[in-house]
DSSP file (Angstrom, degrees, kcal/mol; ACC not computed):
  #  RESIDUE AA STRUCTURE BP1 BP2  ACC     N-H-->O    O-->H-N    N-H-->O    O-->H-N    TCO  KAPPA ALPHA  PHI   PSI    X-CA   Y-CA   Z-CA
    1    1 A X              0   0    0      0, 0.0     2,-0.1     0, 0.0     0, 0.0   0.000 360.0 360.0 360.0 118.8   -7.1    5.2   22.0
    2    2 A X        -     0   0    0    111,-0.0     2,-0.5   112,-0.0   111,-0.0  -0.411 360.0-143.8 -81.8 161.4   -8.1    4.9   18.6
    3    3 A X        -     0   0    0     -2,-0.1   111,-2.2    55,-0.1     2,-0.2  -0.983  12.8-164.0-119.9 105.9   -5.2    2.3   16.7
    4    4 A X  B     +A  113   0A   0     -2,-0.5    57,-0.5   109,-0.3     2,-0.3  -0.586  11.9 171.6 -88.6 177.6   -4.1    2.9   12.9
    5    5 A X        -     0   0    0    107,-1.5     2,-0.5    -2,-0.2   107,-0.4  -0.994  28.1-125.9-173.7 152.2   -2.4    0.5   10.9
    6    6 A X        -     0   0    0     55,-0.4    57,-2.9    -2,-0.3     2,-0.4  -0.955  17.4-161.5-113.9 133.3   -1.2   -0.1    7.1
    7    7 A X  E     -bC  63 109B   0    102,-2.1   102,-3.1    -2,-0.5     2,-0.6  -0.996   6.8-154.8-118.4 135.4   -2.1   -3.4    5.0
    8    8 A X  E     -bC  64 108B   0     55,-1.8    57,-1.4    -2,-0.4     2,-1.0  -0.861   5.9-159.5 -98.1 129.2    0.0   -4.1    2.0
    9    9 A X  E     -b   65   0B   0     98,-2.2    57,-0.2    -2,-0.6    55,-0.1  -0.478  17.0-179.5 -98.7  71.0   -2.0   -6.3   -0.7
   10   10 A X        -     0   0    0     -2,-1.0     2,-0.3    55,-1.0    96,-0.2  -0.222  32.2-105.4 -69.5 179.1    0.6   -8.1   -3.1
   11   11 A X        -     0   0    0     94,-0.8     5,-0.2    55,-0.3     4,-0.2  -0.679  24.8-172.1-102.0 122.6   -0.3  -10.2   -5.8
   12   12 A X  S    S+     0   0    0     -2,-0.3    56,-0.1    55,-0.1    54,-0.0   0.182  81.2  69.6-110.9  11.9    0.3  -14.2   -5.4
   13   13 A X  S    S+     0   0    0      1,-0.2    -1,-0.1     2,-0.1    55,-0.1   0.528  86.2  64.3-115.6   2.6   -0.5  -14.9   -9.0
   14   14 A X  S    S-     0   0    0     91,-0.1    -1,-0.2    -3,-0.1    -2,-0.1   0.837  92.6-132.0-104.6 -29.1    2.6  -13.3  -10.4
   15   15 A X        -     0   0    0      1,-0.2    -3,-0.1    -4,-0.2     3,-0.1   0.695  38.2-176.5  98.0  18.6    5.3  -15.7   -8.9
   16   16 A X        -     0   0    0     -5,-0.2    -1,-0.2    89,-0.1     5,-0.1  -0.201  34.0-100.8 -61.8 136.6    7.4  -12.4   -7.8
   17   17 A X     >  -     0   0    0      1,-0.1     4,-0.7     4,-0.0    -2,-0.1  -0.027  32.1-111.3 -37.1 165.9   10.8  -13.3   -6.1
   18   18 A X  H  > S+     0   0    0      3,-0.1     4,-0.7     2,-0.1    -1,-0.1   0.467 119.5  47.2 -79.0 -27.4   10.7  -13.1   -2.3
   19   19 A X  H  > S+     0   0    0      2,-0.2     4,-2.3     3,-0.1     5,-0.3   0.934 115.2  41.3-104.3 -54.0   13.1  -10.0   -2.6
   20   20 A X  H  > S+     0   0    0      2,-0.2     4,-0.6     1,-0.2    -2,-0.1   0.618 108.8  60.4 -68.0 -26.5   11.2   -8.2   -5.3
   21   21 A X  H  X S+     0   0    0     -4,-0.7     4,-1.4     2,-0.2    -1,-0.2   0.888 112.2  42.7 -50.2 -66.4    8.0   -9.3   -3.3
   22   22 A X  H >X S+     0   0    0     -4,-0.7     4,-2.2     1,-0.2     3,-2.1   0.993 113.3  52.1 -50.0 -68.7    9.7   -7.1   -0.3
   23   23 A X  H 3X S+     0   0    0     -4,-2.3     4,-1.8     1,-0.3     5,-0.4   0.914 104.4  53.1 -45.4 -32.8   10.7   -4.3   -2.6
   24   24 A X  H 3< S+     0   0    0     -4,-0.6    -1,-0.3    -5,-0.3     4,-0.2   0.771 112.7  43.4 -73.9 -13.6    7.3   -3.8   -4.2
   25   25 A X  H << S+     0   0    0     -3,-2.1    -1,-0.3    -4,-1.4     4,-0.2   0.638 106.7  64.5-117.1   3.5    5.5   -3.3   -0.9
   26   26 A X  H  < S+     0   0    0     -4,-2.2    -2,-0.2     2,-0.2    -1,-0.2   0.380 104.0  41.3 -39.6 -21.9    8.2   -1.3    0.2
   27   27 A X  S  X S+     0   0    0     -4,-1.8     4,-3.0    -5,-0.3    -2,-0.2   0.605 116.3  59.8 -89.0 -16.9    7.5    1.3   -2.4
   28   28 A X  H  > S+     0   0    0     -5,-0.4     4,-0.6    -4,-0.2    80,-0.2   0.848 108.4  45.4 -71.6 -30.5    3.6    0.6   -1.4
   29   29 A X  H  4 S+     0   0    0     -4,-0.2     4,-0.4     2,-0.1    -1,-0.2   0.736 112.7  37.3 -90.5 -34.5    4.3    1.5    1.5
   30   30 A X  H >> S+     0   0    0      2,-0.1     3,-3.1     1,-0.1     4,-0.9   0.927 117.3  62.3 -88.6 -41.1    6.4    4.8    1.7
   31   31 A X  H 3X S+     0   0    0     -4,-3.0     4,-3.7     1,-0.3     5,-0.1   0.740  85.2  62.4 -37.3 -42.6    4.1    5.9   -1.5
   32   32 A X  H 3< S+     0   0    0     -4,-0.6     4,-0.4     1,-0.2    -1,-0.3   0.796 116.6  38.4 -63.1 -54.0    1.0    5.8    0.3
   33   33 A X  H <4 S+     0   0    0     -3,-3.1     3,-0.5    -4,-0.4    14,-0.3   0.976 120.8  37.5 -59.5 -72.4    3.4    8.9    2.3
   34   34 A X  H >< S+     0   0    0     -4,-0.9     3,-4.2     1,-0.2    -2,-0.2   0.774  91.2  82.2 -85.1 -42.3    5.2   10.8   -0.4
   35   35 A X  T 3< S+     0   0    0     -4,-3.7    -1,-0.2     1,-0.3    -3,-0.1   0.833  98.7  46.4 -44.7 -46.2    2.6   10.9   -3.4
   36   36 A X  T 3  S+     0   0    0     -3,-0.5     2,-0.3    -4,-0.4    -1,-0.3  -0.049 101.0 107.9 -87.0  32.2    0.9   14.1   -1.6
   37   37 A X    <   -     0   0    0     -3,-4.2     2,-0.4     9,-0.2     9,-0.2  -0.628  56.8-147.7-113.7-174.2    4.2   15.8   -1.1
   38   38 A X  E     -F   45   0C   0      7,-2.8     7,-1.1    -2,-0.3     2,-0.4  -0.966   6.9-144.3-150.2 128.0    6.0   18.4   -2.3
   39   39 A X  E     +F   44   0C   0     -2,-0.4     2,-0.3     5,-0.2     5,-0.3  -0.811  33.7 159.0 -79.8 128.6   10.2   19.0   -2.8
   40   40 A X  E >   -F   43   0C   0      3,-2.2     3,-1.2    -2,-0.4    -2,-0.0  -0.794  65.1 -19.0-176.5 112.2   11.1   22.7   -2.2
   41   41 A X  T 3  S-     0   0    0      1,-0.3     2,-1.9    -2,-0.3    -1,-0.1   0.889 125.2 -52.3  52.6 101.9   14.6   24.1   -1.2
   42   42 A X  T 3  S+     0   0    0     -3,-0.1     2,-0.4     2,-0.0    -1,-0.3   0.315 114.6 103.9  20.9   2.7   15.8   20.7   -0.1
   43   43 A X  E <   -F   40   0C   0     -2,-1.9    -3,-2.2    -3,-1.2     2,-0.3  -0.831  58.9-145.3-108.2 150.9   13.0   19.7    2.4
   44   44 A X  E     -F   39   0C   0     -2,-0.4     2,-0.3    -5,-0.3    -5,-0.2  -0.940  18.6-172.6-114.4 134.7   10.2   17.2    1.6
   45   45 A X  E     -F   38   0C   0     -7,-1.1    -7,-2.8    -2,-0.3     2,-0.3  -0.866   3.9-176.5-138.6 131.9    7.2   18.3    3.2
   46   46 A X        -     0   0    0     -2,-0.3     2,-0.3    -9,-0.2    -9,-0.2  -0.826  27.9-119.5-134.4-177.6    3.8   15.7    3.1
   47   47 A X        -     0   0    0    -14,-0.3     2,-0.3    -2,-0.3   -11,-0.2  -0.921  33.8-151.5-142.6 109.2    0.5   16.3    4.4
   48   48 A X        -     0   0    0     -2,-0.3     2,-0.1     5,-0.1   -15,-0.0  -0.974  11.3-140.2-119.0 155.9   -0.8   13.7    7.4
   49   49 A X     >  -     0   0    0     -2,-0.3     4,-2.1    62,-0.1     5,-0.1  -0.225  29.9-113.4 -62.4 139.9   -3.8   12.5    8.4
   50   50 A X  T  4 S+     0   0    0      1,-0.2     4,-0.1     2,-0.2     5,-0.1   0.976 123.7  55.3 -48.4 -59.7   -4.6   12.0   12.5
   51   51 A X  T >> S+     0   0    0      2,-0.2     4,-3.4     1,-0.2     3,-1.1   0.772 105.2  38.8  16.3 -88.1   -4.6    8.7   11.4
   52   52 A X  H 3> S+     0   0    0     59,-0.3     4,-2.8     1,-0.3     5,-0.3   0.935 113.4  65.6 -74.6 -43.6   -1.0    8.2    9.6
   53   53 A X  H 3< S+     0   0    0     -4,-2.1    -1,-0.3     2,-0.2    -2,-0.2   0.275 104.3  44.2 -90.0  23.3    0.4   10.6   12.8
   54   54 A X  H <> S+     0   0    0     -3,-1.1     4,-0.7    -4,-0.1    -1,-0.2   0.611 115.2  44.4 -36.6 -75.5   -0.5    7.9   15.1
   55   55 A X  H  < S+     0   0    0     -4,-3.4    -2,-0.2     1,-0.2    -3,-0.2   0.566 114.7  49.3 -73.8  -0.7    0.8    5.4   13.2
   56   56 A X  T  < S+     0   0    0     -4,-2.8    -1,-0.2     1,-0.1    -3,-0.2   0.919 126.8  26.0 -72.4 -68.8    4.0    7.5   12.5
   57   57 A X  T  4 S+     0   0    0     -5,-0.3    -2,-0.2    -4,-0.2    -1,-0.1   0.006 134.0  20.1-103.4  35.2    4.6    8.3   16.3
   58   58 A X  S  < S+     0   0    0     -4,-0.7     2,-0.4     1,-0.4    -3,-0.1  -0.007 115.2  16.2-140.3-110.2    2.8    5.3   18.0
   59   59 A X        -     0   0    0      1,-0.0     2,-0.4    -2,-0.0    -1,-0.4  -0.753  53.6-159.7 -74.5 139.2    2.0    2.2   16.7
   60   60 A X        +     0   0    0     -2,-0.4   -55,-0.1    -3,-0.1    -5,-0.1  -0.347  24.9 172.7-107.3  54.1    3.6    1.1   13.7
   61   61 A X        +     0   0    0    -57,-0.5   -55,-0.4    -2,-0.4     2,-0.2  -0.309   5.7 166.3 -79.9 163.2    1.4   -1.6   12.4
   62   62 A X        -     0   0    0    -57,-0.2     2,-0.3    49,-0.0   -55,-0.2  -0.833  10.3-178.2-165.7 126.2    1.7   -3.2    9.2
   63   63 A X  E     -b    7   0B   0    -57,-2.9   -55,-1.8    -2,-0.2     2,-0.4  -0.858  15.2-152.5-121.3 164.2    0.2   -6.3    7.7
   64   64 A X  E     +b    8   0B   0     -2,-0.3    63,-2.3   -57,-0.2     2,-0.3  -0.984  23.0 166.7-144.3 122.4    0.8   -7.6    4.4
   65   65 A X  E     -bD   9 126B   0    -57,-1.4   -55,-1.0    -2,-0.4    61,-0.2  -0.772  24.2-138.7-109.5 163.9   -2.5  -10.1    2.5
   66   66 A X  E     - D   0 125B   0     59,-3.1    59,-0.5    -2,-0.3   -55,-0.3  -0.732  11.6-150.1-116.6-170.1   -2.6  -11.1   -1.3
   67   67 A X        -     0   0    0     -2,-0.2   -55,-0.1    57,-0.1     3,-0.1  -0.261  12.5-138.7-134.1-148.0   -4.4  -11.3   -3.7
   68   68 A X  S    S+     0   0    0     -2,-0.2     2,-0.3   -57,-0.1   -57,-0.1  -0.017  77.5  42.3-141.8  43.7   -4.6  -13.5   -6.8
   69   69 A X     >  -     0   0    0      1,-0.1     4,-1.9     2,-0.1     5,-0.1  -0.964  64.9-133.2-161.4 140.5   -5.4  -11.3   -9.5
   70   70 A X  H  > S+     0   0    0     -2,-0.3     4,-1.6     2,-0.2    -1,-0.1   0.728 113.4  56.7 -73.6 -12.1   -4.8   -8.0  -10.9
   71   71 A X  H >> S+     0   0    0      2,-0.2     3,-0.9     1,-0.1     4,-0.7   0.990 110.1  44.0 -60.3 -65.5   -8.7   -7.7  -11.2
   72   72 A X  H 3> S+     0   0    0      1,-0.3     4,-1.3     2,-0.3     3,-0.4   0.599 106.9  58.6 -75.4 -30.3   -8.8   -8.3   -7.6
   73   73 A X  H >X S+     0   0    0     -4,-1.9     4,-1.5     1,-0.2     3,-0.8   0.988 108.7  52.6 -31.7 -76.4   -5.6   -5.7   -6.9
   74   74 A X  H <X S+     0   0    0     -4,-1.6     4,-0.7    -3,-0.9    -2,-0.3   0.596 106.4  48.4 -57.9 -14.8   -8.0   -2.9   -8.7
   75   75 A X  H 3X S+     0   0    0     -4,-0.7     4,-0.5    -3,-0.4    -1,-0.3   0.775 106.3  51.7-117.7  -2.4  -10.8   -3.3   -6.7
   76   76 A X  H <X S+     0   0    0     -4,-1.3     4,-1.3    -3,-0.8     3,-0.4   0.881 115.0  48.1 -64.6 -35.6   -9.2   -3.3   -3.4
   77   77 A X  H  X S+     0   0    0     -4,-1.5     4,-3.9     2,-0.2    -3,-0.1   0.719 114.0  47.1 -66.5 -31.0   -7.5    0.2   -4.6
   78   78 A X  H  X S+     0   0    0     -4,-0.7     4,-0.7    -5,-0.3    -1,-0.2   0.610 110.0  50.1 -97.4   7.3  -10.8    1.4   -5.7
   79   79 A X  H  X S+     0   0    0     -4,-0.5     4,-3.1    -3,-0.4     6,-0.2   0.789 116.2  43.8 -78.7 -52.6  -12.7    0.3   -2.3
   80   80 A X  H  <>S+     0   0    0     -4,-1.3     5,-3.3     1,-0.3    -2,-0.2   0.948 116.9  46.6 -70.3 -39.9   -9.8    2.2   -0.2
   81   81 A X  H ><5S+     0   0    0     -4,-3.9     3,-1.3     3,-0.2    -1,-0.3   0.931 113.6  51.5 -47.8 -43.2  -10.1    5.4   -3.0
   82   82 A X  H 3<5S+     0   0    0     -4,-0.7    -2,-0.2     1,-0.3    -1,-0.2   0.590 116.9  37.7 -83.7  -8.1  -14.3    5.3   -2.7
   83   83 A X  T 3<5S-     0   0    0     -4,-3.1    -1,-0.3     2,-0.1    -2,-0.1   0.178 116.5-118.8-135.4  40.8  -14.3    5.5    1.0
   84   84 A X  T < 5 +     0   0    0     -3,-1.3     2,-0.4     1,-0.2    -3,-0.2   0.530  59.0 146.7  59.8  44.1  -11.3    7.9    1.1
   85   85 A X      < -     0   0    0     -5,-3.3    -1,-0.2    -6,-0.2    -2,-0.1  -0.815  60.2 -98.3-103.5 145.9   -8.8    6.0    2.9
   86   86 A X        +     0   0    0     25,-0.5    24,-2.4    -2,-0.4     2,-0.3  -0.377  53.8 165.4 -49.9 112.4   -5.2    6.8    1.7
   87   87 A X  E     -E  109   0B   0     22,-0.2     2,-0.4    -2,-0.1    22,-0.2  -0.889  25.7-158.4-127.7-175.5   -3.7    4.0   -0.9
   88   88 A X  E     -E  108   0B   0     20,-1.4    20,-1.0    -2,-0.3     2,-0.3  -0.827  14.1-148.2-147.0 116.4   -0.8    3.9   -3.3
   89   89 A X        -     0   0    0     -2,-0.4     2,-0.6    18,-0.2    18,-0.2  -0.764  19.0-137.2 -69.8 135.1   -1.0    1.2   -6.4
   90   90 A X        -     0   0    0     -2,-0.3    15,-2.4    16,-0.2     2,-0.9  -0.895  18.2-169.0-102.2  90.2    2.4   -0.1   -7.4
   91   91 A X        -     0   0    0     -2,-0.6    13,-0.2    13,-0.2    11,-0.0  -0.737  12.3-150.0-106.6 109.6    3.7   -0.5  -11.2
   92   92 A X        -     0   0    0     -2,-0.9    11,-3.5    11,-0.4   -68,-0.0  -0.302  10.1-138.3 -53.7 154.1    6.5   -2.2  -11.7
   93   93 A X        -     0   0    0      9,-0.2    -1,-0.2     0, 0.0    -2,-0.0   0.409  33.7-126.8 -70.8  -9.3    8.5   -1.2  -14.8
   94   94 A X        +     0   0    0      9,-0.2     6,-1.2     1,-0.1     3,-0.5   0.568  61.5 143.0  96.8 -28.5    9.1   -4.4  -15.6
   95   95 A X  S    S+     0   0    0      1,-0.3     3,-0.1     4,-0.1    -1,-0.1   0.837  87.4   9.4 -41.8 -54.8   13.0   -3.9  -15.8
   96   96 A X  S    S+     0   0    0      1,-0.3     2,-0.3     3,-0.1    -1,-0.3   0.245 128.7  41.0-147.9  35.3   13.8   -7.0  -14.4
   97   97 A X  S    S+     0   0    0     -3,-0.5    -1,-0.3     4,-0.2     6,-0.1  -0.818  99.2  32.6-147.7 141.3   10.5   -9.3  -14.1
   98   98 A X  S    S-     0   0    0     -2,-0.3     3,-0.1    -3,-0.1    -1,-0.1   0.952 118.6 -74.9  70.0  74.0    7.6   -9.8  -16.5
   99   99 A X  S    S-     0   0    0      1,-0.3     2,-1.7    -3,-0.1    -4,-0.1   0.352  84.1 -59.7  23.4  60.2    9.3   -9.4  -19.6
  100  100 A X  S    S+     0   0    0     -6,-1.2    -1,-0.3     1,-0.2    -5,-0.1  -0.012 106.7 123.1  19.4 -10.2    9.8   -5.6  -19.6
  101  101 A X  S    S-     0   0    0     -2,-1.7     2,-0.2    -7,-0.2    -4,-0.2  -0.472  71.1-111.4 -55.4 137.8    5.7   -5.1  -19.5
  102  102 A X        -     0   0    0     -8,-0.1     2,-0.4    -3,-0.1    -9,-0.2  -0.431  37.8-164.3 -65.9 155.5    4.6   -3.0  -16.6
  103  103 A X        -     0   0    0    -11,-3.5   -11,-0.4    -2,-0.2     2,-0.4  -0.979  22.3-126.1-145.9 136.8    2.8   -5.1  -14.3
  104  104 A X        +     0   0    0     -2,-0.4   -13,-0.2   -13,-0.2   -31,-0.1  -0.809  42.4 161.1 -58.5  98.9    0.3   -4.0  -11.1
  105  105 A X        -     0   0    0    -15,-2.4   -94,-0.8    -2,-0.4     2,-0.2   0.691  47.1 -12.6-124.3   2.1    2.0   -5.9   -8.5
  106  106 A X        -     0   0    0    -16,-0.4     2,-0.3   -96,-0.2   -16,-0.2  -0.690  41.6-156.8-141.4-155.6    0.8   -4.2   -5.0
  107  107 A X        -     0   0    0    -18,-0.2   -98,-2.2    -2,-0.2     2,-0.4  -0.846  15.7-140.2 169.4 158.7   -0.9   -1.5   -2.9
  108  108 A X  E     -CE   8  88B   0    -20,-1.0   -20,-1.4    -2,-0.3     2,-0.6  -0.989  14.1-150.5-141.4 136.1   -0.7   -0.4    0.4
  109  109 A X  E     -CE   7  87B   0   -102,-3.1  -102,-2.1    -2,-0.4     2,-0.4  -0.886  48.1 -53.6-124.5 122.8   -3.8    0.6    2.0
  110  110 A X        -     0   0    0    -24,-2.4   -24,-0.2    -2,-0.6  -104,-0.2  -0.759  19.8-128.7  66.1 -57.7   -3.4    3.3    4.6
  111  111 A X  S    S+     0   0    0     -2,-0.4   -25,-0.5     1,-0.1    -1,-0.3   0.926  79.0 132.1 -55.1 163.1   -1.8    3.9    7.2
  112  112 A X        -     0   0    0   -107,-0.4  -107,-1.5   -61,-0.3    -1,-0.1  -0.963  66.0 -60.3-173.1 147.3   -5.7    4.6    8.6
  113  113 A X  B  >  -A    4   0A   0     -2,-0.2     4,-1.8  -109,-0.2  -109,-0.3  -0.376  52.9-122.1 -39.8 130.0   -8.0    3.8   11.4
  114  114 A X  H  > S+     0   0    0   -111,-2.2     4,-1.7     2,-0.2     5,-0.2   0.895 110.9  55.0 -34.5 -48.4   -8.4   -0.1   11.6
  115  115 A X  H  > S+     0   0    0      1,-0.2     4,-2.3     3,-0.2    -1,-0.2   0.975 113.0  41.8 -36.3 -68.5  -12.1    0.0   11.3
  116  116 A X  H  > S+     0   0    0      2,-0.2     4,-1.1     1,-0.2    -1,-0.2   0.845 121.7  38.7 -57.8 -47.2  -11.7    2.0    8.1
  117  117 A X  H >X S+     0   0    0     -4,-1.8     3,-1.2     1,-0.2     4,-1.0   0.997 118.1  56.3 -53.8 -76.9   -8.4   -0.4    6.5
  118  118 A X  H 3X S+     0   0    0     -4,-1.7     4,-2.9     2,-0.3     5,-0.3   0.583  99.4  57.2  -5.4 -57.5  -10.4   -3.6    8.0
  119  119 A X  H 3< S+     0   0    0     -4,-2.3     3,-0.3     2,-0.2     4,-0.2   0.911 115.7  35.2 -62.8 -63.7  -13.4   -2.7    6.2
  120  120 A X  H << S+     0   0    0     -3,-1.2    -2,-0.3    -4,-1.1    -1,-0.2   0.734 139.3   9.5 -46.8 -56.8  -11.5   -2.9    2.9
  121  121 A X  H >< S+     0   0    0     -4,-1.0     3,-1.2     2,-0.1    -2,-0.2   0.254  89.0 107.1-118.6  11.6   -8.9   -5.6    3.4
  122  122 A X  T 3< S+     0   0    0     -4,-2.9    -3,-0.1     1,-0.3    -2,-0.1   0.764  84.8  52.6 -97.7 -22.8  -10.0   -7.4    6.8
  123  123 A X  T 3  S+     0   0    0     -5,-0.3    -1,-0.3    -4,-0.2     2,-0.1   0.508  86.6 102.9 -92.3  12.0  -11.4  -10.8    4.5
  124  124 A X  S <  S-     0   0    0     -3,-1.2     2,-0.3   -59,-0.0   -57,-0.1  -0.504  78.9-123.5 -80.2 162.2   -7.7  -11.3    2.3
  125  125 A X  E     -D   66   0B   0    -59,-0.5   -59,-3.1     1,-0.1    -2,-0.1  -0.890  35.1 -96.2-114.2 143.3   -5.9  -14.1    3.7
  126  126 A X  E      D   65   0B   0     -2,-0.3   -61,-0.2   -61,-0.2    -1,-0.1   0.107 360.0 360.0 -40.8 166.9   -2.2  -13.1    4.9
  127  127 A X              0   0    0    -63,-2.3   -62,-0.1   -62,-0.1    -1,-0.1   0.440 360.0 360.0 -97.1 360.0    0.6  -13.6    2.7
C-alpha cells in the first residue's frame, strides 16, 4: 500500500504569531485542494489525484518543516511545480502583519506519494 502525505513549509524568518503561523498553513493546506475547482449551482467540485484520494479517505498525514527565507520558500514551490507534485503558495495580504505589504509566508506541498513529497521537502528540519 502505497502512503500519501502533505508537508506544509512555513517561513521561520518572519517572526509570524503562533496563531497566524496555524492560519497560514491552514489556507496551504485546503488550497493545495480548492485552486483546481470549480463553483457551479451551489456544489464545489475539485479534481483528485490517486494520491490526494488516499490521503483524503485513508491516511491523513501532514507534516509541517520551515524554512528561513522567502528565496528558500520559492524554490521548494518551484521543485514541487517542476516535478508535478500538487502545491499551493500562500500570500498574506498583509492586513494585520508585515505592515500591510504582502508577504510569502508558506506552501503546502501535496497531498502526494511520500517518495515524490520526500524528494522535495524530506532535508527541511520540522518546525
Amino acid at each position: 500500500m502505497r502512503l500519501a502525505k502533505q508537508v506544509i513549509v512555513m517561513r521561520k524568518d518572519l517572526g509570524m504569531r503562533k496563531g497566524k503561523m496555524i492560519a497560514q498553513g491552514a489556507h496551504a493546506s485546503l488550497r493545495v485542494l480548492v485552486e483546481g475547482g470549480t463553483l457551479a449551482d451551489g456544489w464545489f467540485a475539485f479534481a483528485v489525484t490517486d494520491a490526494m484520494t488516499s490521503w483524503l479517505t485513508e491516511r491523513f498525514t501532514k507534516i509541517c518543516v520551515s524554512v528561513d527565507s522567502d528565496a528558500a520558500l520559492e524554490a521548494i514551490v518551484e521543485a514541487a511545480r517542476r516535478a508535478g507534485v500538487p502545491c499551493a503558495l500562500v500570500t498574506d495580504s498583509g492586513a494585520t502583519e508585515f505592515h500591510g505589504v504582502p508577504t510569502k509566508t508558506c506552501c503546502a506541498i501535496g497531498p502526494a506519494w511520500v517518495d515524490e513529497v520526500d524528494a522535495i521537502t524530506g532535508g527541511l528540519p520540522l518546525l
